[in-house]
C-alpha positions in Angstrom: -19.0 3.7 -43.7 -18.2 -0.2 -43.7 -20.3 -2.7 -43.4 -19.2 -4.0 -39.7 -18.8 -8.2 -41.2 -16.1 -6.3 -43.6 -14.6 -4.8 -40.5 -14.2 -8.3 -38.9 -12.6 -9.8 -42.1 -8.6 -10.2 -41.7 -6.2 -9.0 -44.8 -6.8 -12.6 -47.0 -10.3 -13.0 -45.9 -10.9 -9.4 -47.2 -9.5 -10.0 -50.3 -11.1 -13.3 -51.4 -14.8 -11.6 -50.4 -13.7 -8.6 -52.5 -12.6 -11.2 -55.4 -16.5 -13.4 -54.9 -18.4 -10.1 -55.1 -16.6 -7.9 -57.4 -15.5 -10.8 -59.5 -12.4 -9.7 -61.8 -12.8 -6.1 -62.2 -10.8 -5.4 -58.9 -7.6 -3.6 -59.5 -5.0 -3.3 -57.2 -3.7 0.7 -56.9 0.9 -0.2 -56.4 2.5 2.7 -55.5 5.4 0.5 -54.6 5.5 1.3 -51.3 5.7 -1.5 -48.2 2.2 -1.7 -47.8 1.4 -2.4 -51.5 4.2 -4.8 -52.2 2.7 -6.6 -48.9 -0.7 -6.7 -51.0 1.2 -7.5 -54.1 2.1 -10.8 -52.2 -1.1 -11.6 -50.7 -2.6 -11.6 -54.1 0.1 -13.6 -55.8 0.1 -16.3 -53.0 -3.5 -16.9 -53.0 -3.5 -16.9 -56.6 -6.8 -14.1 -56.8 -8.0 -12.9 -60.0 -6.8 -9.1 -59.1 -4.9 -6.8 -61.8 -2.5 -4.4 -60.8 -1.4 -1.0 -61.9 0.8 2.4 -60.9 0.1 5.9 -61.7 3.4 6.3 -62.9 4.0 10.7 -62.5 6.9 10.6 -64.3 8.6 12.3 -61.0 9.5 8.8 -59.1 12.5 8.1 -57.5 14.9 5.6 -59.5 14.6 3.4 -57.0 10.6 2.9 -57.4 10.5 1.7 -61.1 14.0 -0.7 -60.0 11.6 -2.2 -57.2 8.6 -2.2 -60.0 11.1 -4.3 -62.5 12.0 -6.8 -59.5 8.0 -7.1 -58.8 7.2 -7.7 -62.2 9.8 -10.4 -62.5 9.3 -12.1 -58.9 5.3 -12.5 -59.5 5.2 -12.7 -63.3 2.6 -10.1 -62.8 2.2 -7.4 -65.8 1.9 -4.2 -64.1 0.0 -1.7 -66.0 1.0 1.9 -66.3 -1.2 4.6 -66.6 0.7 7.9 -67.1 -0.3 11.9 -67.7 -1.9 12.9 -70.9 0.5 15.2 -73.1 -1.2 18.2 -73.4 -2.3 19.3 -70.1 1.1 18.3 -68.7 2.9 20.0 -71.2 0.3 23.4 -70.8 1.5 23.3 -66.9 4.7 23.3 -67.0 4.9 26.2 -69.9 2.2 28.2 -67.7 3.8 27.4 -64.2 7.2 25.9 -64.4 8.5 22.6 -62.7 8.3 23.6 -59.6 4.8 25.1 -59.3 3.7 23.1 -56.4 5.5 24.5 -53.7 3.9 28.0 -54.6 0.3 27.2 -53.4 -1.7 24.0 -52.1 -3.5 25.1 -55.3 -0.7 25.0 -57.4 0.2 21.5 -55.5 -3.7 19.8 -56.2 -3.5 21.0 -59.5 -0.2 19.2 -60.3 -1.3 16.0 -58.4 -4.4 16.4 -60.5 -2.4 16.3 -64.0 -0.1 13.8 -62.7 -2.1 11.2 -60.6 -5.6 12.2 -60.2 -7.1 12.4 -63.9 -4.8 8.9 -64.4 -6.4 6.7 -62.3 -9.8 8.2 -64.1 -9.1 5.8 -66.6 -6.9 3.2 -64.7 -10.6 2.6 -63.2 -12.3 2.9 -66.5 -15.0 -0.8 -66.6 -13.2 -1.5 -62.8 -16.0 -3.0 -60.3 -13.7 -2.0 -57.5 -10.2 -0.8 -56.1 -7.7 -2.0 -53.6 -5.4 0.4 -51.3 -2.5 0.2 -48.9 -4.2 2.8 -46.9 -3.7 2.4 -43.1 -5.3 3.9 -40.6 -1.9 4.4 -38.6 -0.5 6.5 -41.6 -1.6 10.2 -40.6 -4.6 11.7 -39.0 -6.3 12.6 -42.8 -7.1 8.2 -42.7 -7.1 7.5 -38.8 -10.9 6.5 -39.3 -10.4 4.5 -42.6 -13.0 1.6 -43.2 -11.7 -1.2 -45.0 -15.0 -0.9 -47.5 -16.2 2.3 -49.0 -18.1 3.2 -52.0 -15.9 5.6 -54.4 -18.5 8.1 -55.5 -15.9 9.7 -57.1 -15.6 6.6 -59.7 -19.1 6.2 -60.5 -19.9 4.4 -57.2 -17.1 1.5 -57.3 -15.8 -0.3 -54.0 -12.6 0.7 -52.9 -11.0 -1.4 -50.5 -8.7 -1.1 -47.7 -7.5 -5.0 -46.4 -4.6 -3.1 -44.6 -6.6 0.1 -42.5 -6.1 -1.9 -38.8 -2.5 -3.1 -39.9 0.7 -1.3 -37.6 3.7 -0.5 -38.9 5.4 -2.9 -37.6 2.9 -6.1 -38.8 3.7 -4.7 -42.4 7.4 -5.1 -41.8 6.9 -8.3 -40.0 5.0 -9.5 -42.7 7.6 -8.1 -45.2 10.5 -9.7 -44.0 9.0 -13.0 -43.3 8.0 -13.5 -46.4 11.0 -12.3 -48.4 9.0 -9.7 -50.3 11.2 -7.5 -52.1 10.4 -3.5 -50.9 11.7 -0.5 -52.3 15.3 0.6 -50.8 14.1 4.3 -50.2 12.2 3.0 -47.1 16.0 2.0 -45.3 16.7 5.3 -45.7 14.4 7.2 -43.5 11.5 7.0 -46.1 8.3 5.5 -44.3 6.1 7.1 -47.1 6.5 7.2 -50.9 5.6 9.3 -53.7 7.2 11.7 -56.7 10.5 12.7 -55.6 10.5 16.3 -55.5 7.4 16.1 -53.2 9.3 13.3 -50.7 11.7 13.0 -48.2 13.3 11.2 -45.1 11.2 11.8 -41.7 12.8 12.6 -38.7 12.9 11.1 -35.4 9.1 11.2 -33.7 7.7 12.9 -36.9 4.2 11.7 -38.1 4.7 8.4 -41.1 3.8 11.2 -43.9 5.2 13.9 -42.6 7.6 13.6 -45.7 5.3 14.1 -47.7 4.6 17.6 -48.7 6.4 18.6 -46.1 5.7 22.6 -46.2 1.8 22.1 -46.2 -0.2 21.3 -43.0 -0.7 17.8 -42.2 -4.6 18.5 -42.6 -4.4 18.9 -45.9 -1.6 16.1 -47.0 -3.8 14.2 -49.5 -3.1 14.6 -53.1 -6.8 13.6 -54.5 -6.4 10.5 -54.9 -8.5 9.5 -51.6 -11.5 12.1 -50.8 
């Protein structure tokens, strides 16, 4: 649970508490989607101290590492890559095939696992904290996000959430006041983004991450990422 001063703290305010206390081990997770290339902003304009890196799958669309190029360019930022190890990737697909994860919600853990869990293991390796775009609007596995926790999962780190109270529609605003480049996908019926065999457009009325896994229950649309 969050401390309730954290709760008061706006986006910016968030972010330069997060940079006094946790100093300049705070990492930014960049999926690439709207809400991170808002933070990717934030953090370039107020000039904080706060690396950035992608748990790149090896599954994302083209048009995530052509929005990750443009990022890299606009903000002279570095963005560092953290990628699955060899061997248990390579033991997956030989035991299970490509398309495993539509078999089982097992099957589906254990490739998020290979892919983006045991990755950001070591993206946080010596990290004193964590930075999401989680929202709390975003599906019903985050609607009571706190903008602090304490990752338990990662030895006991912050991880921080400056967006949880932010709409949908301040993201955009935000977005295209502020020129920020975003990834295409998102005009084309993609509210949510991750490895593109597991993504697609939403429909009319459907939930923000009902593209996501689509064929599981919305209960259990997390890949492992955030417990």
């Amino acid at each position: 649970m969050s401390e309730p001063r954290w709760e008061t703290l706006d986006a910016v305010a968030l972010l330069h508490e997060a940079t006094k206390l946790y100093g300049n081990g705070l990492k930014l997770a960049c999926s690439f989607g709207a809400e991170d290339v808002v933070l990717l902003d934030l953090i370039a304009q107020n000039k904080l101290p706060i690396s950035v890196f992608v748990l790149d799958t090896g599954r994302l669309h083209q048009e995530t590492y052509t929005l990750w190029e443009r990022l890299s360019e606009r903000y002279g930022v570095a963005i560092a890559a953290y990628t699955p190890q060899n061997e248990p990737l390579q033991q997956l697909l030989q035991l299970k095939g490509p398309g495993s994860f539509h078999h089982s919600i097992e099957n589906r853990r254990e490739c998020c696992h290979v892919r983006k869990v045991e990755p950001l293991v070591r993206a946080l390796a010596g990290a004193t904290g964590w930075i999401t775009g989680q929202r709390r609007e975003q599906s019903v596995t985050r609607a009571s996000l706190p903008k602090l926790e304490i990752d338990d999962a990662h030895g006991g780190i912050a991880k921080l959430n400056p967006l949880a109270d932010w709409t949908e529609t301040q993201v955009w605003e935000y977005i295209k006041t502020h020129q920020v480049p975003y990834n295409k996908l998102h005009d084309q019926g993609f509210p949510s983004i991750g490895c593109a065999p597991c993504t697609r457009a939403v429909q009319p009325g459907e939930d923000l991450r009902a593209g996501r896994w689509w064929w599981e229950n919305p209960q259990q649309k997390e890949c492992g990422l955030h417990k």
